[in-house]
N, C-alpha and C positions, 0 to 999 in steps of 0.2 A: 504494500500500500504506500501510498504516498500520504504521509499525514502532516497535516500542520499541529504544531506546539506552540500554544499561547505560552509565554514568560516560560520559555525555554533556556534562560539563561539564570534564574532564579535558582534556588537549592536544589529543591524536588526535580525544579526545569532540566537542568543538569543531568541529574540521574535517569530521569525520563528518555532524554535525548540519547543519549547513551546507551540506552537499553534497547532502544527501539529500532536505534542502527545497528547494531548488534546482533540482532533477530532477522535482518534482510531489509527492514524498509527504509524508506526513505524521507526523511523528516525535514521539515522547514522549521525554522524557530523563530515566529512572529512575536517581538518584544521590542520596547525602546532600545535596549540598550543589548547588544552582543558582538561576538568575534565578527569582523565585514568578511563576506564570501558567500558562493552561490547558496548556500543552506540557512543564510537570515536575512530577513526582511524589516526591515524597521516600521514598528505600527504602533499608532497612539489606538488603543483599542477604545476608548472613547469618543472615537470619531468614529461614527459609521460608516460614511464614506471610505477611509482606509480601511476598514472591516470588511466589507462587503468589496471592493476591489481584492484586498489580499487573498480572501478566498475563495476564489473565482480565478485567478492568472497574474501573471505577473510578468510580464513582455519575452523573453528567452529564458527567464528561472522554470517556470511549469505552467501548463495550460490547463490543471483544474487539482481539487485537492480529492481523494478519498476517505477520510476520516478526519476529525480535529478531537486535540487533548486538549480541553482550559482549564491551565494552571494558572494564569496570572492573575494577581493580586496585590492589593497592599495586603500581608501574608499574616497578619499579626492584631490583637486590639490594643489601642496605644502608642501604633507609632506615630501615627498622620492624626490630624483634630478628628472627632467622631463624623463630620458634615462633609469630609473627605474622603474617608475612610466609604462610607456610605457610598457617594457618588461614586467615584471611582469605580469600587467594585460592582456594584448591583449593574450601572450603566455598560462598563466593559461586555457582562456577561449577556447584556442583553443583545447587545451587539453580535458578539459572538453565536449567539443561541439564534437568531433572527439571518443574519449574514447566511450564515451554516445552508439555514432553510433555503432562502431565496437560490444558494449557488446548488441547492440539489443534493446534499451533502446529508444523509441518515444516520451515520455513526458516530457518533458523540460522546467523551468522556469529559467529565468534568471533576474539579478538585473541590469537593462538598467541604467536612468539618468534623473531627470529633468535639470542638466546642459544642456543635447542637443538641449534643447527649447532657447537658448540664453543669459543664464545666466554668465556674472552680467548683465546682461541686460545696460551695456554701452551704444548700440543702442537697439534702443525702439525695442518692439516687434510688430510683423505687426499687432497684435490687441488682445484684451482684454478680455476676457479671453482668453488664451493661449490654445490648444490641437493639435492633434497628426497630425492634415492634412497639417499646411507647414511643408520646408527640415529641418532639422536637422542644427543647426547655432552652435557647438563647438569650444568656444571660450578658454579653456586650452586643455592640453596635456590629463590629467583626460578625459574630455569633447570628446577629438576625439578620445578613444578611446571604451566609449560606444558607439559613434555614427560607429566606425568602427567595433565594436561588430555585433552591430543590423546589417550594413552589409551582413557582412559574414553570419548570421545566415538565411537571406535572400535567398543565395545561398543557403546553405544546404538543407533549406527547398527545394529547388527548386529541388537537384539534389535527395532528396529522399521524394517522395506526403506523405508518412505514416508520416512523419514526423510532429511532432506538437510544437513548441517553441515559449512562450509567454514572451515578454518583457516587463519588470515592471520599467515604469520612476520614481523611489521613489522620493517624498520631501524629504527635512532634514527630518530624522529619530530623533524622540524625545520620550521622556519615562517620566513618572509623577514626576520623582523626577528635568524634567527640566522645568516646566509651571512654578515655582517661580519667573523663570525671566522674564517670560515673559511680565508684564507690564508695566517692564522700555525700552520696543519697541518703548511704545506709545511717549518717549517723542521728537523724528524723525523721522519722515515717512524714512528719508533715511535707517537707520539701517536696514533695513531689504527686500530694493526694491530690491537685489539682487534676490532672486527665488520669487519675487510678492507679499511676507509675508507668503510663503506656510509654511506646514512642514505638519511631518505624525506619527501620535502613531503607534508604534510600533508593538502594538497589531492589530491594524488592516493593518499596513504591514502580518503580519502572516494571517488577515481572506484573502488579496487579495493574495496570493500564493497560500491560499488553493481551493479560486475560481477560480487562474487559472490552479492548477492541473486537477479541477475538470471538467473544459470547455471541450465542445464537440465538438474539431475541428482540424482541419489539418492548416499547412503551420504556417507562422509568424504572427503574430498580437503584437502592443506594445500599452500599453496604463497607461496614467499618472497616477500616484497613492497620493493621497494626502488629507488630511480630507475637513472637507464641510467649514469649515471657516476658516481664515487668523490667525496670530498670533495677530494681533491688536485690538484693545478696538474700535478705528474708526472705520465706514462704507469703508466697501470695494468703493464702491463709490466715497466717499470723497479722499482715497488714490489714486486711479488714477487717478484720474481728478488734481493732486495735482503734480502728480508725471512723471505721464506721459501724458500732457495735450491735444497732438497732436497726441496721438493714438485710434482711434476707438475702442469703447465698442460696442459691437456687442449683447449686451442683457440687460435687467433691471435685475441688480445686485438685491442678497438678502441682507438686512443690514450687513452680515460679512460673504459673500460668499467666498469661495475661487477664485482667479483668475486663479489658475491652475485646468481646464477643467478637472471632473472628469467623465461630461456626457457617455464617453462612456464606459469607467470601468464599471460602473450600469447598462448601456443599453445592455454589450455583457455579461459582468463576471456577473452580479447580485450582484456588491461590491455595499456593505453599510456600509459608516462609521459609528463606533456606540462609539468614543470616544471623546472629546473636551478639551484639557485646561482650557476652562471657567468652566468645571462643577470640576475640582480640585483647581485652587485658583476662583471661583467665580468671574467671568471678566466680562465687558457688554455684 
């Protein structure tokens, strides 16, 4: 396939790109800012006009796109004023989700949110491990606008069946050069109850884009994305029962399970995480 990558040059973007050439295809990386050469495109994704041009042709780069990943974002709440943060993202994606259409384009992956799960988790979550079947609890401005992402894109699917757009609630995105720190977590369980102790290598951010380019299905589906254990040296076990003592575990945790539900990512996409922190600084 030939695919465009929104904010291809961002963390995730990186790893994404890389995975995906890697795999045989052939990827564009539509962002402000990246390496110049036939593989990027410079685009204000707030301008629709640049939207709907980029994905459509682009004079001797390519004459049409087969699939789009949208990762770009202001990636974070707190880094831009909340009226920015807002705009920026909700309008980019509209763009992108609208553009896509017009150029004929049915395959769709987009970078959703584990914030919409309820994160910082201030109140508990209705139970332990966390997945996609309760509503959406977006507690910043970031936050409501994945969840108002996934929305919309709900509609779309709705108002066109050919349509196929998969949401990806990513964990913190992490890469090998950040596992160093990771086992001065252990010395607070709190440092990290904000997303449950998730996070997600990067690289296998990239294998779950390419299983859900590769999914064989119509309408919307969103599903968490995040490796098989926690950032912490303790038992997933012992941290909730620690942390969140009056919420329901709904399974016999594995010694460093993840709490954030990756059952149905493996049960529909066939994602398997195949990376760990522990196996680059050797953790418990």
């Amino acid at each position: 396939m030939r695919i465009a990558v929104t904010g291809g040059s961002g963390k995730l973007g990186r790893s994404v790109v890389t995975y995906l050439r890697e795999a045989g295809h052939e990827v564009v990386n539509l962002d402000r800012i990246g390496e110049r050469g036939t593989s990027f495109v410079q685009v204000d994704l707030t301008d629709y006009g640049q939207v709907v041009d980029a994905l459509s042709s682009v004079d001797d780069r390519y004459d049409r796109i087969d699939a789009v990943v949208h990762l770009a974002a202001i990636p974070a709440p707190g880094l831009r004023t909340d009226v920015d943060t807002f705009t920026n993202n909700i309008l980019s994606s509209f763009n992108v989700f609208k553009a896509a259409s017009r150029a004929g384009i049915r395959n769709i992956v987009h970078a959703s949110s584990e914030t919409v799960l309820g994160l910082p988790f201030d109140v508990d979550p209705p139970y332990i491990p966390v997945d996609e079947e309760y509503p959406a609890q977006p507690n910043s401005t970031y936050s409501l606008v994945k969840h108002l992402e996934e929305t919309m894109v709900k509609e779309l699917t709705r108002w066109d069946p050919e349509l196929k757009v998969v949401g990806l609630r990513f964990s913190n995105v992490m890469n090998p050069e950040d596992y160093a720190e990771f086992p001065s977590f252990d010395d607070d369980a709190q440092k990290r109850k904000w997303n449950l102790w998730g996070y997600i290598d990067g690289r296998d951010g990239g294998q779950a884009v390419l299983k859900a380019l590769e999914w064989q299905g119509t309408g919307y589906e969103v599903f968490i994305i995040a490796e098989e254990d926690t950032v912490m040296s303790r038992s997933s076990a012992s941290l909730a029962a620690e942390v969140f003592p009056d919420v329901t575990v709904t399974k016999e945790l594995g010694e460093h399970e993840t709490l954030l539900s990756i059952d149905k990512a493996k049960r529909v996409l066939g994602y398997q995480p195949q990376h760990s922190w522990r196996d680059a600084v050797g953790g418990a």
